[in-house]
KEKE-3310 file (N, C-alpha, C; in steps of 0.2 Angstrom, whole numbers, plus 5000, padded with zeros to 4 digits):
npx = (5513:5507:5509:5523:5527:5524:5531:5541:5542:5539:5551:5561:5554:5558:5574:5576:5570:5579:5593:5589:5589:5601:5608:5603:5604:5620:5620:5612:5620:5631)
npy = (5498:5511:5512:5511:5524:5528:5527:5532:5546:5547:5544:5553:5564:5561:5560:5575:5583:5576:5580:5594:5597:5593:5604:5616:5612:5614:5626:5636:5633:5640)
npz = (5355:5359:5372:5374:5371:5380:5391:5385:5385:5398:5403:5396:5404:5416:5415:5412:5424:5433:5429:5427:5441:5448:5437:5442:5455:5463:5454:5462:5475:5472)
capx = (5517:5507:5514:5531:5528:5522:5534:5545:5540:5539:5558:5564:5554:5561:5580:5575:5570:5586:5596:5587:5589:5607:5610:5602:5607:5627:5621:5610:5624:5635)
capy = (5504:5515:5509:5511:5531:5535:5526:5535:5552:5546:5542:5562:5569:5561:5562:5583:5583:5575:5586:5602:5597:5593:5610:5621:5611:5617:5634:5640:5634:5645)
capz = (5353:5363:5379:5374:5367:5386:5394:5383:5383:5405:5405:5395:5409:5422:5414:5411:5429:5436:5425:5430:5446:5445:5438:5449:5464:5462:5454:5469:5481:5472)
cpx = (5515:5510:5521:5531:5526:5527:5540:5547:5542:5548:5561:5561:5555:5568:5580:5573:5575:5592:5595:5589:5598:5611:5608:5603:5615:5625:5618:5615:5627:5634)
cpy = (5510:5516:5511:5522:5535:5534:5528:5540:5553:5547:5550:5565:5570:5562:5569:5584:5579:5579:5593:5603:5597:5599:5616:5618:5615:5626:5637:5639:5638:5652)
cpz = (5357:5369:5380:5372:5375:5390:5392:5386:5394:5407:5403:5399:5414:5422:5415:5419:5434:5434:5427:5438:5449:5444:5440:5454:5464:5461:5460:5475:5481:5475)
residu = (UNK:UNK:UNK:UNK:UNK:UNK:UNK:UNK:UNK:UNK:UNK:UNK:UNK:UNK:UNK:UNK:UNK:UNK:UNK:UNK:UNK:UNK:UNK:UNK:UNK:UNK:UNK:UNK:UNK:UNK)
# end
């Protein structure tokens, strides 16, 4: 269980950092 709650928690930080990244890439082009 633990295993799965880091690889969890692992996967929303990586999704939130392609996401951010994603929306500031465009906005600072602008």
């Amino acid at each position: 269980m633990r295993l799965t709650y880091t690889h969890g928690w692992k996967k929303v930080l990586l999704f939130m950092f392609v996401v951010l990244k994603q929306w500031v890439g465009p906005s600072s082009r602008h």
